[in-house]
N, C-alpha and C positions, 0 to 999 in steps of 0.2 A: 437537391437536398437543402432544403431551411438552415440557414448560419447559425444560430441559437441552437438545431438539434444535434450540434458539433460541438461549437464553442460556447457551451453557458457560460453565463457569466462566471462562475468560481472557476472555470479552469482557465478563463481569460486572466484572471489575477495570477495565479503561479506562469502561466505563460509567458505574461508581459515582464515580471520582474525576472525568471532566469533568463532568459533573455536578453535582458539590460546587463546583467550577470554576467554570460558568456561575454559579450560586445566588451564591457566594461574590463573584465578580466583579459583579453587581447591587447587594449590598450595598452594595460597597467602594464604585461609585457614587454612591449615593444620600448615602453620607457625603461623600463628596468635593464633591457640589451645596451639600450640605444647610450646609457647613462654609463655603464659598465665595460662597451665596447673599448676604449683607449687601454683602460689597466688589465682585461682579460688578452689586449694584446700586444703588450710589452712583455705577459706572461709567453705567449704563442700566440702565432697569427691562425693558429686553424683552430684556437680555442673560442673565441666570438661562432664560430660556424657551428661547432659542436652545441654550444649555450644555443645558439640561434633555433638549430635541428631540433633537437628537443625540446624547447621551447613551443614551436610551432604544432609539432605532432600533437603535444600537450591540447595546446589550442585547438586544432584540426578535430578532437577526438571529443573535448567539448561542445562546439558549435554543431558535429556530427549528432550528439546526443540530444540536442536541443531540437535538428532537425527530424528527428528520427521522432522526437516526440509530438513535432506537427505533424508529420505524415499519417501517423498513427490514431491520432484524434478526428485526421479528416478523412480515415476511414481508408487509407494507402496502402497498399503491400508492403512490405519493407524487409530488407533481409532479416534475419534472425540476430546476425551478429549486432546488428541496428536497435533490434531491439534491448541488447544489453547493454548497448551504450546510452542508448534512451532511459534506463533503468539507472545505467549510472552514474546520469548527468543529472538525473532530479535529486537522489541521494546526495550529490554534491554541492550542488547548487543550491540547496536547499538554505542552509546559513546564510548566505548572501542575499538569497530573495526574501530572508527575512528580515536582516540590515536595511534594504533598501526598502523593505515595507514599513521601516521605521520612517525614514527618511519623508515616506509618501502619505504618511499617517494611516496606512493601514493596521488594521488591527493581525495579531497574531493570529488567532483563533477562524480570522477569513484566510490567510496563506493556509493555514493547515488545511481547513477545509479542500481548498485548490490544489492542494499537492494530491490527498486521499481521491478526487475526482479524476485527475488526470493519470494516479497510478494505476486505479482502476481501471480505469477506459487502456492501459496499457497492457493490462493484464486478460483485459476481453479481446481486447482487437488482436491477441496472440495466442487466442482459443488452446489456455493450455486445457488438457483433459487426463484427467489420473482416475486411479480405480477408491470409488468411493470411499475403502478401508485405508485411502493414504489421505484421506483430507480431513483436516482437524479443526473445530468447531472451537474458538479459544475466546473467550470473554473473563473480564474482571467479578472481583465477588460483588460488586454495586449490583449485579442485576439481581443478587439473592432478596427476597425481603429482610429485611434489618430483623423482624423477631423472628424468624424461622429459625427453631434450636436445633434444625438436622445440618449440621457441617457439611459441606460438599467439595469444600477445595479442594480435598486429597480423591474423595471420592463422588463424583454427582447419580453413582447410582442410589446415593442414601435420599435422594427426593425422592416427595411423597408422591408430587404433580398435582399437587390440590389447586395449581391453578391464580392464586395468589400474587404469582411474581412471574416472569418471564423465563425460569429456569426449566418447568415442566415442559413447555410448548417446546422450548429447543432440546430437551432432554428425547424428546417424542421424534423430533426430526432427526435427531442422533439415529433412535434405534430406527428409524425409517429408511432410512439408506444404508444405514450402517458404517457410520462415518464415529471418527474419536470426538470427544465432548469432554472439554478443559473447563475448569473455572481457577482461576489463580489470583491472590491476596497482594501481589505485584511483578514488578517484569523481571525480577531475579526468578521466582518460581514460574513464570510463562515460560521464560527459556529454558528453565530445567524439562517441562515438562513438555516444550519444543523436541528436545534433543532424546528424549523417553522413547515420543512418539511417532518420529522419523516422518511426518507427513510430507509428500509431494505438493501439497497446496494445504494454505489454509484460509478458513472463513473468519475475521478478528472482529468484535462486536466491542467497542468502547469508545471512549471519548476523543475529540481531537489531535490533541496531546496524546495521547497513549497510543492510537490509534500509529499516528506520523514517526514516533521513534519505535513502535513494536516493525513497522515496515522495514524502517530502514536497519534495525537488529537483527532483522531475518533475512532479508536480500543476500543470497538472490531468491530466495523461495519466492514462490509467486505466493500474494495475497491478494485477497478481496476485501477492504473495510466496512463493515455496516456500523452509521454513528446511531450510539444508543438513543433514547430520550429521556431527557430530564425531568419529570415532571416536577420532582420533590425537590430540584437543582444538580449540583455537581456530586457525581460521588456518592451518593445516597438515593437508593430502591429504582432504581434506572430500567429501563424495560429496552424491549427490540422491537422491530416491527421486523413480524415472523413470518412473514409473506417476499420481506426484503434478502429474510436471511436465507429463505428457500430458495429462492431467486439464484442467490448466488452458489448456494453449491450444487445445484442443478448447472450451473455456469460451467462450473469444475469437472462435473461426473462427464464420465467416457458415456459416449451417445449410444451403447447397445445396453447399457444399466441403467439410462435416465429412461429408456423407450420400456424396460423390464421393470422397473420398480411404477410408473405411469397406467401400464396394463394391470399390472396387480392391486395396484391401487384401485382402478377402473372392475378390477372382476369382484373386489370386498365391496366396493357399494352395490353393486347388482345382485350381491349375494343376499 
């Protein structure tokens, strides 16, 4: 297998900085015992141990997650329990690798990206699979057109599907699988309409930024992020590429609904 079809480069960015992270945060450790050790044991001599014990596990369960996250990306088995500490080491690590992307002159906007790649690929390589009516389809209002006067936040059956804007195409793949279909005016109302919805997976269509803290507000749910495009810029008439977004909830559906909705789909064009 080709290195680059493993490690592009954006997920080599979030890799190398948590990384440095984990390492860096062991040190910081070891100084902070090592500094502490005399007055923790004037307190009690089996309080340095205790500080020590936990300490380590602390560490042990981070550099666990970091590993669990290369295994995962190079295509590894990995236990289950692995991968929730892979899950909960990028969630954590996440702040630090972006201090040190300061440090490195990295741009914010390239970590995000690297974190959305590798959560992904964390999220594939542990083939979850739920029943279509639990996977929720969750995108910001940017992808509505700006002059479209039909409202859709509360409700997106009010599109017309004229085609216009990116809402009808996924409005369509909604009723195609039969999957929930969110549009929400911010992430106070995503997560209201998270918690509505109950989804076992969902499919999240926006920008970097939204994208990186919608992930980690919802963890542990498994997501899948697709970044929108800008054409107009940020925030204003954003579209999908709706062949990405099929992509991925086909990724999600249980394998005897993605093979039944494929057939059917295959017996309406023949018809």
């Amino acid at each position: 297998m080709n290195e680059d079809s493993v490690f592009k480069p954006k997920k080599r960015i979030f890799m190398a900085l948590t990384s440095i992270s984990a390492v860096l945060g062991a040190l910081m450790f070891y100084v902070v015992w090592k500094v502490t050790f005399p007055g923790l044991y004037e307190i009690s001599r089996f309080l340095p141990i205790i500080f020590g014990f936990f300490g380590v596990l602390i560490v042990l369960a981070m550099l666990s997650g970091v590993l669990g996250i290369v295994m995962a990306l190079l295509g590894i088995p990995v236990l289950k329990i692995l991968y929730f500490w892979a899950w909960k080491a990028i969630n954590i690590l996440f702040p630090f690798a972006v201090v040190l992307g300061r440090l490195f002159n990295i741009p914010r906007v390239r970590i995000e990206q690297s974190f959305i790649e590798v959560s992904n690929n964390l999220v594939l390589q542990h083939k979850v699979k739920v029943p279509a009516n639990r996977i929720m389809i969750l995108t910001p209002h940017c992808i509505q057109l700006d002059t479209c006067v039909h409202k859709i936040t509360r409700n997106v059956e009010n599109c017309r599907q004229c085609g216009r804007c990116s809402v009808g195409a996924m409005l369509g793949l909604a009723h195609k699988y039969g999957c929930h279909f969110a549009v929400a005016t911010g992430g106070t109302l995503a997560r209201q309409m998270v918690k509505q919805a109950r989804p076992k997976a969902i499919v999240a269509v926006a920008c970097e930024r939204d994208l990186t803290s919608g992930i980690q507000d919802v963890f542990p749910l498994p997501v899948l992020g697709v970044l929108n495009e800008r054409p107009f810029g940020p925030c204003f008439n954003t579209r999908v590429d709706i062949n990405k977004l099929e992509a991925a909830i086909l990724a999600f559906m249980e394998d005897d609904e993605e093979e039944t909705k494929h057939a059917e789909g295959t017996k309406s064009k023949l018809s």
